[in-house]
N, C-alpha and C positions, 0 to 999 in steps of 0.2 A: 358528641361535638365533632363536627368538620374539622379534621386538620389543615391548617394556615397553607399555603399552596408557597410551597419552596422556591419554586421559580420565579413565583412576588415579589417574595422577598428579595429575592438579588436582585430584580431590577429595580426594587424600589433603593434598595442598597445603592445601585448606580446613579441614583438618581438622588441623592444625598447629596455622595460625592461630588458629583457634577456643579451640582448645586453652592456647595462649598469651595470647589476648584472655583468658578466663575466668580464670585465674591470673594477670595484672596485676589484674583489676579485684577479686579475691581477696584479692589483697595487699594492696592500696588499701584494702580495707573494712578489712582488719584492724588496718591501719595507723591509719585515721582512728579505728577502735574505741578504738583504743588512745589516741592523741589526746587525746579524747573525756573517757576515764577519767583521763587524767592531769590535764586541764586541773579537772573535777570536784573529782579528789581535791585538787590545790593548794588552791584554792577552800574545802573542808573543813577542811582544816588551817589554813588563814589566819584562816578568820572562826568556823569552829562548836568552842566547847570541848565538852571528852569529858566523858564520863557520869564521874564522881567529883572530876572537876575543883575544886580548892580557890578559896573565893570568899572576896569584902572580909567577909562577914557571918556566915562561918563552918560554913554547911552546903553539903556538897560536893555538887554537881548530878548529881542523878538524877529520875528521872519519881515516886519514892517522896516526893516533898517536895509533890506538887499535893494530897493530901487537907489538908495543914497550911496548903498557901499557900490553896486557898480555904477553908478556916474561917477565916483571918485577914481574909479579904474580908468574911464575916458579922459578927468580932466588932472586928476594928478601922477596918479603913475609914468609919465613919460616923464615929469620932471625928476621924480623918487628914484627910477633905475640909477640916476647916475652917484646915490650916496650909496657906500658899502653897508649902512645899516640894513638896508632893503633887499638885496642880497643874502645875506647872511641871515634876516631872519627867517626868510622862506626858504632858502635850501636849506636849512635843518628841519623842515615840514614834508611830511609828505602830502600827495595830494591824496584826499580823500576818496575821489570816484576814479581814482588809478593810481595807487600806492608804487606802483612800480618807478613812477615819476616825484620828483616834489613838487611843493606848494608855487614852486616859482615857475614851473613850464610844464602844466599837466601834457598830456598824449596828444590831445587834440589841440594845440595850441601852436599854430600857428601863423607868422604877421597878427594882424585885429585880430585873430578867430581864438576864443578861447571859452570855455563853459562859463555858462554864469554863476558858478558857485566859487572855482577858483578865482573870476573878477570881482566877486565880492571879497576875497582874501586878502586878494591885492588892493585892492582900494581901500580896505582896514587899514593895509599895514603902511601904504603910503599915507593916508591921513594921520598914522600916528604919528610918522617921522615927519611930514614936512609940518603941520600945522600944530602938532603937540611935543615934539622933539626927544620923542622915547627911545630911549637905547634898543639896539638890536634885540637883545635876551626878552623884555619888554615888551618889544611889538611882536615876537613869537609866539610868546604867551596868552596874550591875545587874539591872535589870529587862531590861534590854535583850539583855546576858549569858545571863539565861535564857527569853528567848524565841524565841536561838538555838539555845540547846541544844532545847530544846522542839519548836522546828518549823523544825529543819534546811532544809527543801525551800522554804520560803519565802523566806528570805533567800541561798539559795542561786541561787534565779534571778534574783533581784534582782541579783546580781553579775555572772549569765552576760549581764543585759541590759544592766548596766551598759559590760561588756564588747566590745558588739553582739553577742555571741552570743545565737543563738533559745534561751529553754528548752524550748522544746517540746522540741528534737532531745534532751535530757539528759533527757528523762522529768518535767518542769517546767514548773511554770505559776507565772505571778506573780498570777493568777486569784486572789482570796479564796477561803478554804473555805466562807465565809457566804454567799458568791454562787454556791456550786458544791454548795449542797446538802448539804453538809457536818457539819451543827451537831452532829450525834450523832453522830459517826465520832471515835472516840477521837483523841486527841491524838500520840498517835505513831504513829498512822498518817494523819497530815495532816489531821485535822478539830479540831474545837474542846471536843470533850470532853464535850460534851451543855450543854443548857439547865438544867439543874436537878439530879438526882445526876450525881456525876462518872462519867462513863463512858471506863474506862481499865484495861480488861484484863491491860495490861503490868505494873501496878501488883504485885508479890509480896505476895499477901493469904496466904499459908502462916506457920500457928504458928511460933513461934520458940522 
């Protein structure tokens, strides 16, 4: 009989190996994948309410509410500056597409010019106070409510950093969208909605 060719052997040897290395580290990816998406999804569930979600002020959260919230920035916010509720609740917010700022005077806000995500904050929190008469703590809570729903990805890395998790590795930046060039990039897709008309695709503009 032929004896078995030694050299075969080892390569078939390494060729086991290999085979068994690439499938640990297969599994490992899938595993951390998964991981990954769980840790995320908790994360979502904890902190971002759902689209129809019922609120303290009675209109349930959807992206169809940003043309109403910022006309209310145009026609009630000038009156709203002048009560201290209105104040106080947005500077204890940050703003979301530029945390370095709060909710009451993101980066780019200045005179009329302000993003149309923070005008949608603003025209919240004035309609709560001038036309529902909710205490400060109240109208922050809500504004705040829907600036999660609004721009999930922000407050979402916020937590993986809180965390120590990187957001980068989840697809995530705590980056502002103001400082990422961002300002016309609609609102549900992680920018700020435009400077001046609201730019928001998502929006259902079909007859009814």
């Amino acid at each position: 009989m032929r004896p078995r060719n030694s050299r075969g052997r080892f390569f078939h040897s390494i060729g086991v190996a290999s085979t068994l290395m690439l499938l640990v580290l297969l599994s490992s990816t899938i595993g951390l994948t998964q991981t990954s998406d769980g840790v995320l999804n908790d994360l979502r569930t904890e902190l971002i309410p759902i689209e129809g979600a019922e609120t303290a002020y009675g209109i349930a959260l959807s992206l169809e509410s940003l043309p109403q919230f910022v006309e209310w920035w145009s026609t009630l916010v000038p009156d709203a500056e002048s009560d201290s509720r209105y104040s106080e609740a947005l500077l204890g917010l940050v703003a979301p597409c530029c945390d370095d700022n709060p909710a009451y005077q993101c980066c780019c806000e200045t005179g009329d010019s302000a993003c149309n995500l923070i005008r949608s904050g603003k025209g919240l929190a004035a309609h709560l106070i001038l036309d529902l008469d909710f205490e400060a703590e109240d109208v922050a809570a809500s504004v705040l409510e829907w600036f999660r729903f609004a721009r999930p990805d922000y407050y979402l890395a916020v937590a993986l950093e809180d965390r120590g998790l990187p957001p980068r590795a989840y697809g995530l930046t705590t980056w502002g969208s103001c400082y990422r060039g961002m300002c016309n990039v609609p609102i549900s897709e992680g920018g700020c909605g435009g400077m001046k008309e609201l730019i928001e695709p998502a929006l259902d503009t079909r007859d009814t």
